[in-house]
N, CA and C atoms as an extended XYZ file, in Angstrom:
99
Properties=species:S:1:pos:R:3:atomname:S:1:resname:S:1:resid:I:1 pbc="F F F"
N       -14.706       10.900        5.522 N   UNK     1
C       -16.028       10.371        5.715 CA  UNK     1
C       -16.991       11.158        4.832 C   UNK     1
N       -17.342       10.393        3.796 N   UNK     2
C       -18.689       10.945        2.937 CA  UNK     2
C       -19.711       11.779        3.829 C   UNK     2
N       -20.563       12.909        3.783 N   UNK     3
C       -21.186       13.503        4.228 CA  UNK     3
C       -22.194       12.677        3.979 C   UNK     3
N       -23.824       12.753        5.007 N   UNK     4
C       -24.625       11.917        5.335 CA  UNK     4
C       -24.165       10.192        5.292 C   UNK     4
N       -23.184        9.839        5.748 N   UNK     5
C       -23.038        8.637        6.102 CA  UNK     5
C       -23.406        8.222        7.597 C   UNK     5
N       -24.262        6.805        7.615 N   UNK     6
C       -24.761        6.716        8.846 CA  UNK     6
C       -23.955        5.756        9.393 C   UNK     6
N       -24.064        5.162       11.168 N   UNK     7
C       -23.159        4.309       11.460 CA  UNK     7
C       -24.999        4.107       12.782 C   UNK     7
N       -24.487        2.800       12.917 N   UNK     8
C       -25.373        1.866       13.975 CA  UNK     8
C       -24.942        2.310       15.561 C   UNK     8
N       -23.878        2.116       15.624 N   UNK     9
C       -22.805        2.680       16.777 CA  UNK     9
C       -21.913        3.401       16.746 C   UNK     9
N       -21.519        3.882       17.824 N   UNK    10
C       -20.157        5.721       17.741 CA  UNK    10
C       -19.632        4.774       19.073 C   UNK    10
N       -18.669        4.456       18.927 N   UNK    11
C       -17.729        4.105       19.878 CA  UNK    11
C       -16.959        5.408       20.296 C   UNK    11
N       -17.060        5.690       21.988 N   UNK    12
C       -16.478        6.834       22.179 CA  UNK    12
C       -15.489        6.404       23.408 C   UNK    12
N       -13.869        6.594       23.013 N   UNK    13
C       -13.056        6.016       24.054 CA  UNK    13
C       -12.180        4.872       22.762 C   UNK    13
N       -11.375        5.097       23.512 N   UNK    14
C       -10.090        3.846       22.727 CA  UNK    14
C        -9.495        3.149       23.498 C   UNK    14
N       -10.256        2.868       25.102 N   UNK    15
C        -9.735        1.802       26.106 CA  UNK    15
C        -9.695        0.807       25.663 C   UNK    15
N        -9.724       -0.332       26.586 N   UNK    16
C        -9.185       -1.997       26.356 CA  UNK    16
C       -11.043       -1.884       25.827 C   UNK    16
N       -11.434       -1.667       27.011 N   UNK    17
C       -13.318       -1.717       26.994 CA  UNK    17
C       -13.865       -1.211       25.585 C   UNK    17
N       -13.215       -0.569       25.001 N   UNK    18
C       -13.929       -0.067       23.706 CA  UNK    18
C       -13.224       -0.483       22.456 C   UNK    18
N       -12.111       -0.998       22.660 N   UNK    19
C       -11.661       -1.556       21.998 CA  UNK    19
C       -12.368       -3.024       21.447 C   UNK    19
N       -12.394       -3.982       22.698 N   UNK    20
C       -13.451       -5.424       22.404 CA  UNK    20
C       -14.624       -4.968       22.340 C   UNK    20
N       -15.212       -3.903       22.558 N   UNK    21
C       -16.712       -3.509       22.147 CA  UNK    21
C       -16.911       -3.199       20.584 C   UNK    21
N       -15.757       -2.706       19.817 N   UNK    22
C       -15.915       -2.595       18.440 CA  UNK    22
C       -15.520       -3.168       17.987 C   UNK    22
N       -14.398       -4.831       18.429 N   UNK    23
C       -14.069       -5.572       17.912 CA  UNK    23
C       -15.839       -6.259       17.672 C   UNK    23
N       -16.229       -6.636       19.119 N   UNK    24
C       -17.225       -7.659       18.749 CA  UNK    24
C       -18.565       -6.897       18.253 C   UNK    24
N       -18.507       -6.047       17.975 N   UNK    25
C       -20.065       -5.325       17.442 CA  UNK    25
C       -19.399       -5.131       15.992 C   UNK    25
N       -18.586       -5.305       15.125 N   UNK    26
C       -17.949       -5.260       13.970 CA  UNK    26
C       -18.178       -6.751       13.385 C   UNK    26
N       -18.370       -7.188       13.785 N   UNK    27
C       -18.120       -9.001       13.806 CA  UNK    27
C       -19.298       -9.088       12.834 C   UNK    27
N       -20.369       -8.628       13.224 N   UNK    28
C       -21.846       -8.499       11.984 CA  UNK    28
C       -21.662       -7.552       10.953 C   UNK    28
N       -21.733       -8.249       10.090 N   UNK    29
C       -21.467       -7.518        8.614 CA  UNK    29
C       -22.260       -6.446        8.440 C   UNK    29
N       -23.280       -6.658        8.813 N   UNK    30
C       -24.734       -5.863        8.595 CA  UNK    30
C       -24.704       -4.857        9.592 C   UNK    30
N       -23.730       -4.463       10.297 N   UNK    31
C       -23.877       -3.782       11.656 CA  UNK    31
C       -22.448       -2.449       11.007 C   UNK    31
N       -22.797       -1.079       10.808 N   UNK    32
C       -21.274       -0.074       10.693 CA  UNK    32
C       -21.504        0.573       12.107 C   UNK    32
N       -20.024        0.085       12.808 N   UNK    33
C       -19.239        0.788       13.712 CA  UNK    33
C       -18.487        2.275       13.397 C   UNK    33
């Protein structure tokens, strides 16, 4: 990861729950997970 790279969201957890949470918040192009 490039230093000062920003992200919109930090998904924290690799459950089922965070799993479809960064599936569907990934879905917008314009949006880094």
């Amino acid at each position: 990861m490039p230093a000062g790279e920003t992200f919109d969201y930090v998904i924290v957890g690799a459950g089922s729950a965070g799993c479809v949470l960064a599936n569907r918040l990934s879905e917008d192009p314009a949006v880094s997970v």
